[in-house]
N, C-alpha and C positions, 0 to 999 in steps of 0.2 A: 168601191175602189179607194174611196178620201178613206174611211175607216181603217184597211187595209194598211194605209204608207203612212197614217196615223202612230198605228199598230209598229208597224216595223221603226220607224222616227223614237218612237219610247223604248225601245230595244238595242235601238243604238245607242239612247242615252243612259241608259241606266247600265248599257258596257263601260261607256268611258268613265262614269262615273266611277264603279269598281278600280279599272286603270289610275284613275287618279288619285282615288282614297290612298292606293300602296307606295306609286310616286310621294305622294305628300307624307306621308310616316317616314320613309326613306330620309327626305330632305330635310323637314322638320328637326330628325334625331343628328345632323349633320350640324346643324343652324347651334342647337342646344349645346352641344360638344362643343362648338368652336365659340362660343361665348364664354362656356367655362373656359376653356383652354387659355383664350387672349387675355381672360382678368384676374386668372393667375398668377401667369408669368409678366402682366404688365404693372403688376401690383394693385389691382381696382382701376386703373386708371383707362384705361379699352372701356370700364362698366361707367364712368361719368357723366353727366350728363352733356358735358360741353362736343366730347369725344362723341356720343348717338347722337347730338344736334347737325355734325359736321358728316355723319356718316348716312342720317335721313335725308340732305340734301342730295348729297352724291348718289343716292342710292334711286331717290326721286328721277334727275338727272339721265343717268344712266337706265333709268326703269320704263321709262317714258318711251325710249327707241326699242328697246328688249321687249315689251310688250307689242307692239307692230312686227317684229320677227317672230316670235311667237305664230301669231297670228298667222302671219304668212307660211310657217314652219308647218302648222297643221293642213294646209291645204296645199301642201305637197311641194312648194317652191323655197328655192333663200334668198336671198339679199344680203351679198357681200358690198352693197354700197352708201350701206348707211353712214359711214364713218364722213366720209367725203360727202355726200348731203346734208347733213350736220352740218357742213362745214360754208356747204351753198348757201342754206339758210342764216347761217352767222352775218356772212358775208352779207346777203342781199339786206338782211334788216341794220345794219352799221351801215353802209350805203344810200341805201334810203334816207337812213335818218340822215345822215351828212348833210343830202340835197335837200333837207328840211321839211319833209314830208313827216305828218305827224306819226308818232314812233309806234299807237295802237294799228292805224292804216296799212306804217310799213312793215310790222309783225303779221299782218295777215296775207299781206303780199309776199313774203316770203314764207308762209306755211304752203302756200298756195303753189309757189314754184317748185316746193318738196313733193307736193302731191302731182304735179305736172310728170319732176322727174320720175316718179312710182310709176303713173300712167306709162311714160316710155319704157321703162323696164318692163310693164306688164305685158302691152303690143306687143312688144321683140319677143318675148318669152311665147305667148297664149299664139299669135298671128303665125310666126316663121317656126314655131316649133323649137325655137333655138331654147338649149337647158339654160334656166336660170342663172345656176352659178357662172356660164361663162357670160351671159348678156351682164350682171350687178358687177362681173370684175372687170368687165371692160369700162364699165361705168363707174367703176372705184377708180379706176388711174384717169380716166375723163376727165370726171369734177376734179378731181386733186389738181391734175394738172391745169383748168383751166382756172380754177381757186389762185394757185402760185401766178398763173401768165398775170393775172388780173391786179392782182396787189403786190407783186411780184419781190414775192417772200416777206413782207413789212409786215406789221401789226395794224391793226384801222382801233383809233379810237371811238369806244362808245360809252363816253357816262354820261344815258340820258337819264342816271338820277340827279344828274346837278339839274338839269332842263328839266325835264318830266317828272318830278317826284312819286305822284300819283299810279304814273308807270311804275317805275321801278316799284312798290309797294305792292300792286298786283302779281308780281311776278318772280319777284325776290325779297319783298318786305315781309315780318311775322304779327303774325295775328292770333295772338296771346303768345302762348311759347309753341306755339306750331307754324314752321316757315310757310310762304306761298309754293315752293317747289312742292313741298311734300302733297300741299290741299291739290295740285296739280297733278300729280301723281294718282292719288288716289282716286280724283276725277277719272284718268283715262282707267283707272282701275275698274273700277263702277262700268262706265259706260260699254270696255269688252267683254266685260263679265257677263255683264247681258245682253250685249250684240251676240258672243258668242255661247253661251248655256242656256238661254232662254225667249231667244230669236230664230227665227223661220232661216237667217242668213249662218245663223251657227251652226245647224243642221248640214246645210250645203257645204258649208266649208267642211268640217267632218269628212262629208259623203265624199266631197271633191278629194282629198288629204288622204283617204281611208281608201277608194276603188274608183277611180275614175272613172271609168267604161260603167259600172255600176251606176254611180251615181248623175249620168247621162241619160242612163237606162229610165231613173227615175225622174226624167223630164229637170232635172236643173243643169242651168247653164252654166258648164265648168268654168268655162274661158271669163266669163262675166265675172266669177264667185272671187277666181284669182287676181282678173285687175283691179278691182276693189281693195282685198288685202293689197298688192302691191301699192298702192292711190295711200291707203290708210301708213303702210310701213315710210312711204316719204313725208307725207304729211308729220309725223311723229318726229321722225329723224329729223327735220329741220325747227321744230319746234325746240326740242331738246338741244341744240345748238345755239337756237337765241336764248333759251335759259340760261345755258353757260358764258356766252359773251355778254347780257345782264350782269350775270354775278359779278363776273371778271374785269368790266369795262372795256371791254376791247375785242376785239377778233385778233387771231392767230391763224396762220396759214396752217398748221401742223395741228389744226382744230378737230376733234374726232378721229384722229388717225391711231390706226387700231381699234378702234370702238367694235366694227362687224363682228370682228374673233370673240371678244367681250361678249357679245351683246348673244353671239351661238352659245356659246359655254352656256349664260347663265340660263339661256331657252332647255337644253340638253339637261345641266342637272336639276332646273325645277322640274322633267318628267316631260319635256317633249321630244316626240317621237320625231328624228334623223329623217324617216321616210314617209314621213306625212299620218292624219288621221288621228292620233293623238296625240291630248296637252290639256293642260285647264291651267286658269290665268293663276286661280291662287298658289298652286305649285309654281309657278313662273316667280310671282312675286318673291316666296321660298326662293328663289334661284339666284333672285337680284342681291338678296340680304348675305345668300353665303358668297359670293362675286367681292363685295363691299367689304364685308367680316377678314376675308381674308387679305384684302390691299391694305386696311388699315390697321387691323390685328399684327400683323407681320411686320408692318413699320415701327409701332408701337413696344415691340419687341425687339425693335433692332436689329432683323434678319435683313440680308443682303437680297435686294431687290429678284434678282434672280430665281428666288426658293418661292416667288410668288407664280410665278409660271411651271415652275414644278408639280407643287402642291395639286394648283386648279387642275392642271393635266392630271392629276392621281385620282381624283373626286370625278372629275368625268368618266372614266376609264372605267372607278371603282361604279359608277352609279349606272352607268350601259352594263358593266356584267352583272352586278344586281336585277337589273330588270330583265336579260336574257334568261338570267337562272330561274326568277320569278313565269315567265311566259313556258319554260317548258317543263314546268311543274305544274302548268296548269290554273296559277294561281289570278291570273289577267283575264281569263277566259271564260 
């Protein structure tokens, strides 16, 4: 029987694998394009070094929450409320530190409260049966709103690198010419890659993502697999919010707002699957770089804010009907 679900476990992986090889060519040649394109027309100055120092941070930043949706994304759920926990977690570690709590303690008090809110999103979702996306959008105008009641639209100072030096060096200091955001980055990079491709828990998610009645079938616990992802997607999201109040010195109420839509987009054209079951991270990571390429390339060029919402809406479109055309030719399968 273990033989058997052994058997069939390397069958499912060596599918997604395939899925993923043609997602990543896809994205990859998107990436390549719009590299040339931006140092072009920006005159070398997109290819800089100062310009990919400014764009690894953002891209870390933002890659950090995308990789927990991801995640999530494969095991058949979303979370539209990343933006506004983000935003929690800002909040609760500028706070903290305020009332003088040391700034490592109240970083992990507030990853903590991200992963609290996942856990409720995940309940509501797995327990009541209620779909995801409306449980994360009620929870998207929730925090927001309880974000604003709370500092009631002001800014909260935080430069605990004048106090904390040490801090802020972990977390936003560089270490040669590679920033802490990006080593941070990379970190959660590592660690889903092999939670989810070479982990007993990346199987489930799959299974979960892929057929759920199926993968019940095969003795795993659906509803566990997803609060978990859910747990893992807040946890991230409030992390990625104290990075950016670090940077910034400060909290904004208007902190993550918009980030959810961002953070689907760049899930969708690194090669995850809308309806669960498939993804694989390094396509993901592909997804964060063309996200990035195109907010900074386009500025750089001096195109009117606007044509960056165009653009990424044409590259999702265009990379869902690629992959449709790809599946019923056969070529996914």
């Amino acid at each position: 029987m273990e033989e058997r679900n052994l058997g069939k476990r390397h069958e499912v992986w060596q599918h997604f694998s395939r899925v993923a090889s043609f997602r990543e060519t896809i994205v990859f040649g998107i990436i390549i394009g719009l590299f040339v394109l931006f140092s072009v027309l920006s005159g070398g100055k997109f290819a800089s070094s100062d310009v990919i120092g400014i764009m690894a941070i953002a891209a870390s930043e933002l890659g950090v929450v995308v990789l927990g949706v991801a995640l999530l994304m494969i095991s058949g759920e979303f979370d539209l409320s990343v933006g506004s926990v983000s935003a929690v977690g800002a909040l609760a570690v500028a706070m903290l530190y305020q009332l003088g709590l040391n700034p490592f303690l109240a970083t992990a008090i507030a990853i903590g409260c991200g992963i609290c809110v996942g856990a409720v999103n995940g309940l509501l979702t797995v327990k009541f049966g209620i779909p995801s996306f409306i449980v994360t959008l009620g929870a998207l105008m929730s925090w927001r709103g309880f974000v604003t009641l709370v500092t009631g639209g002001q800014p909260l100072i935080f430069r605990v690198g004048e106090t904390h030096p040490a801090f802020f060096s972990v977390f936003q200091g560089n270490f040669g010419k590679v920033s802490a955001p990006l080593i941070w980055f990379i970190v959660v990079v590592i660690i889903l890659r092999l939670l989810l491709h070479f982990h007993r828990f990346g199987n489930h998610v799959f299974a979960t993502g892929g057929n759920k009645e199926a993968a019940r079938s095969m003795g795993i616990n659906t509803n566990k697999t997803k609060l978990i992802c859910f747990m893992i997607v807040g946890g991230l999201a409030a992390f990625s919010g104290i990075l950016q109040s670090i940077r910034s010195r400060g909290f904004y109420a208007a902190q993550g707002d918009g980030m959810e839509l961002i953070a689907i987009a760049a899930t969708v054209v690194g090669g995850t699957s809308l309806f669960g079951g498939v993804g694989n991270i390094v396509g993901v990571t592909l997804g964060i770089l063309i996200i990035i390429f195109l907010q900074y390339g386009l500025i750089m060029i001096r195109v009117p804010g606007f044509w960056y919402k165009i653009v990424l809406g044409i590259i999702i479109i265009t990379v869902v009907i690629m992959d449709k055309i790809l599946k019923q030719r056969g070529k996914l399968t």
